[in-house]
N, C-alpha and C positions, 0 to 999 in steps of 0.2 A: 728219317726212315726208322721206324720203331721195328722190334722184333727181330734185328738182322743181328745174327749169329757170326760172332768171330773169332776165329780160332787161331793161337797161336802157331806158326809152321816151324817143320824144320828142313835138315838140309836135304833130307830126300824131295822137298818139295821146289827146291831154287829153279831147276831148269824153268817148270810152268808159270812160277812168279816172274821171274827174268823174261819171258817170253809177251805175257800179258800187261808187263809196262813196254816194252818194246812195241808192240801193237797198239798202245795205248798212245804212246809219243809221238808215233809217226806223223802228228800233222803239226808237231810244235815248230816253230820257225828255227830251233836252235838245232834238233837233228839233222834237217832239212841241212843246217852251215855244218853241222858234225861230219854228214856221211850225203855228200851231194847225189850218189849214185843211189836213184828213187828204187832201181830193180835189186839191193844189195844191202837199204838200209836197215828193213829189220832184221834179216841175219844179224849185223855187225852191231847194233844195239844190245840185241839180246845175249850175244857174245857178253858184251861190255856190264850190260845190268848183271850177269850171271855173276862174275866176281865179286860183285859191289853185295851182290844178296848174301851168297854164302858168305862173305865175312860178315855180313849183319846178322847171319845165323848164330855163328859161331861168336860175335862179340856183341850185339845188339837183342835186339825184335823186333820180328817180321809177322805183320795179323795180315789174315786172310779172311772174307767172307766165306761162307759154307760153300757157294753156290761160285765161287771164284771168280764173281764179279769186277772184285778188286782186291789192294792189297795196298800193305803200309810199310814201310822200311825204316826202323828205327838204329839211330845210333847212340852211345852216350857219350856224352863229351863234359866227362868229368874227372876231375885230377889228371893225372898224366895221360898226354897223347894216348891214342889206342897205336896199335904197330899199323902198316899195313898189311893189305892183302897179301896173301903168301904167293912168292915169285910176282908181284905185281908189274914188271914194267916186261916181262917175256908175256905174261899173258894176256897184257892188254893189247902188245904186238901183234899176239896168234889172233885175239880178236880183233881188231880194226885195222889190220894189214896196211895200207898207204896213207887212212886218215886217224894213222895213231899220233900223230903232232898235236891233229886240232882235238883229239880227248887230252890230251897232256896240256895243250894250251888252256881248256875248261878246267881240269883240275887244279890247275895254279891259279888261275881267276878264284874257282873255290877256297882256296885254301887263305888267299889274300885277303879275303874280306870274309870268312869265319870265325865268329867270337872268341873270345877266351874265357870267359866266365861260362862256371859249371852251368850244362843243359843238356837236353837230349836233342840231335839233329833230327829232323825228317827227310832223312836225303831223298825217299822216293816216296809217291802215293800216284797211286794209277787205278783206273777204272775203264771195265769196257767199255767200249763207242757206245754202246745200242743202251749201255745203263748209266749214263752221265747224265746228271742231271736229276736222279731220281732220289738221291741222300746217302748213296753208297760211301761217298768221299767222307761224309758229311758222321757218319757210323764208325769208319776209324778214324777218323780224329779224334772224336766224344770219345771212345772205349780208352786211347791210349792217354789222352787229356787228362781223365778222368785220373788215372793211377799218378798223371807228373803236380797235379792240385795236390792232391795226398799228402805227397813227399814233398811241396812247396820248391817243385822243380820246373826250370821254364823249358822252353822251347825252342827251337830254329828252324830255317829253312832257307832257301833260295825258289820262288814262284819263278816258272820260267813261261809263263803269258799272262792276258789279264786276268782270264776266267778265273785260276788257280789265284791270281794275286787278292780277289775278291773274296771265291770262297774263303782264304786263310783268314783275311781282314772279318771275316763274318762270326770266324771263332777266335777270336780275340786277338790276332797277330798284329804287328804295328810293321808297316812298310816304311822303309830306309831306302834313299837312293841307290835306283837301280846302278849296277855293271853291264859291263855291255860286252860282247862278242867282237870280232875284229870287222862284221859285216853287221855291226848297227845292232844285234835282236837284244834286248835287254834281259837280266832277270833281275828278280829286286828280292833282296835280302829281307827277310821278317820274322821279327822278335815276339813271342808273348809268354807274358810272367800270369806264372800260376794264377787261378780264380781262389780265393778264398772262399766262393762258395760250393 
């Protein structure tokens, strides 16, 4: 998708980012084991995205398209840990009320099989329903790719289906065996080192 406009955000913008991956995940197999209650999951996503965004505000980078199709969630993971979210285990609570276990139980799945060599995370990339498909994903990735080739810095992630497993594979990610959920849904871990070109 040529000509699409991306703009850095900040934390005035977290609630609408938080909301439009919450809207976006709704059909992934792992929310679906996150937040079983189909009338209550995206409140409690978006809950859950909202803290993960503002602290990427405040310690990462979050692009957005002009037109708020989609959006990217950068983190850096280089040299020392970053802290966490501020108050994080009260307001993961406020946000996911009875299925704050199974986001505790994801994050320690995260946290076990996240590199330790300097890179920057993709913890989130989302795009509306009705524009998947069209290269929005495809737009921040190239933009924020583009600046980690520069500085000869890789990348990470966790693909949580195939679609997303593909597209990353298409921009140079390498898939490692997947981890799995306690009800089977896999995500797979994928690496990609800078392009020198």
């Amino acid at each position: 998708m040529t000509g699409t406009t991306i703009d850095r955000l900040g934390l005035a913008d977290s609630r609408w980012v938080a909301e439009r991956i919450a809207e976006s995940f709704l059909v992934l197999d792992a929310t679906r084991w996150l937040v079983p209650d189909e009338a209550k999951r995206e409140a409690v996503l978006a809950g859950n995205f909202e803290i993960i965004v503002a602290h990427a505000m405040r310690h990462g980078v979050v692009f957005g398209t002009a037109d708020r199709a989609g959006v990217a969630v950068w983190l850096p993971s280089v040299g020392e840990p970053l802290p966490p979210p501020e108050d994080y285990d009260a307001r993961l609570a406020a946000a996911c009320g009875e299925w704050t276990p199974r986001f505790v139980h994801l994050d320690e799945l995260f946290a076990a099989h996240h590199p330790h060599r300097d890179h920057h995370h993709l913890a989130l990339l989302a795009v509306r329903r009705d524009r998947q498909g069209q290269g929005v994903g495809s737009a921040l990735l190239r933009h924020h790719h583009a600046r980690l080739d520069a500085s000869g810095m890789p990348a990470y992630l966790e693909a949580s289906s195939e679609i997303g497993r593909d597209l990353y594979a298409r921009h140079g990610y390498r898939v490692s065996e997947p981890f799995r959920l306690p009800d089977g849904t896999p995500f797979w871990p994928m690496w990609r080192e800078p392009s020198a070109t």
